[in-house]
C-alpha positions in Angstrom: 121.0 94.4 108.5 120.4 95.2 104.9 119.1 98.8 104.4 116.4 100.1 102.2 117.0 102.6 99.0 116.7 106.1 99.6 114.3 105.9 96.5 112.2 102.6 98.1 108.9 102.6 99.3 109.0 102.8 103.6 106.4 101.1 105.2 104.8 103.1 108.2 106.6 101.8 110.7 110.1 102.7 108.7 108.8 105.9 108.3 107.7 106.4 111.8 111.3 105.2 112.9 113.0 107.8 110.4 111.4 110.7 112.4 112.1 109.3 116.2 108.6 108.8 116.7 109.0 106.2 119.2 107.8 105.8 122.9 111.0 106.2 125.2 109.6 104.0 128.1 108.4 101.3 125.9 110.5 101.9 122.9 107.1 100.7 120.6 107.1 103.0 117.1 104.1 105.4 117.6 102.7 104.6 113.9 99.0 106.4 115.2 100.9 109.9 115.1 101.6 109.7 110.9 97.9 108.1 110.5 96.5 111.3 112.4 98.6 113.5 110.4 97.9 112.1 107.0 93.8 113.1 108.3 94.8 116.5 109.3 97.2 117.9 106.1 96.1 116.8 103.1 99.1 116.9 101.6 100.4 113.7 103.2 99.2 111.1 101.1 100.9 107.8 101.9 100.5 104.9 98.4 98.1 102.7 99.9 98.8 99.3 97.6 97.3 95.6 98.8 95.9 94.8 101.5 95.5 98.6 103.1 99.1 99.0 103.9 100.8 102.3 103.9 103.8 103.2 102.2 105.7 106.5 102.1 107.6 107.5 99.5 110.9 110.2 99.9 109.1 113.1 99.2 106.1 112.3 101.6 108.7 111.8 104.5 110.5 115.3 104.0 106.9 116.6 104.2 106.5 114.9 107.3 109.8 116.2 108.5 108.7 119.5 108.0 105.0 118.9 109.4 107.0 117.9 112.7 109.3 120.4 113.0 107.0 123.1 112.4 104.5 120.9 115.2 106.9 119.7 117.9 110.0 122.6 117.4 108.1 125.8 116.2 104.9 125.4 118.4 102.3 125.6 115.4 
């Protein structure tokens, strides 16, 4: 399986799967975690291009890495 750039685009369900957000008994991607996120910080702010589909860029994902490991490790 061919992987993406680090530079390329990651569609919400890539991005999701970057940061193990994924249901252990079902093993679905929990994609509704990084939409309630992008309401509550404002500084997540996935490019939105055709057809309403999300796309994160590198930068937006270490922000997300560090808005989950200050949620789920530090308590906040």
């Amino acid at each position: 399986m061919k992987s993406k750039l680090d530079e390329a685009y990651k569609t919400i369900s890539e991005a999701a799967k970057e940061l193990n957000l994924v249901n252990t008994k079902t093993g679905k991607v929990n994609t509704h975690t990084l939409r309630f996120w992008e309401k509550e910080f404002n500084i997540v702010k996935p490019k939105i291009f055709a057809g309403k589909r999300r796309y994160y860029d590198k930068k937006t994902i270490e922000i997300l890495k560090k808005i989950q490991f200050l949620l789920k490790d530090k308590g906040y």
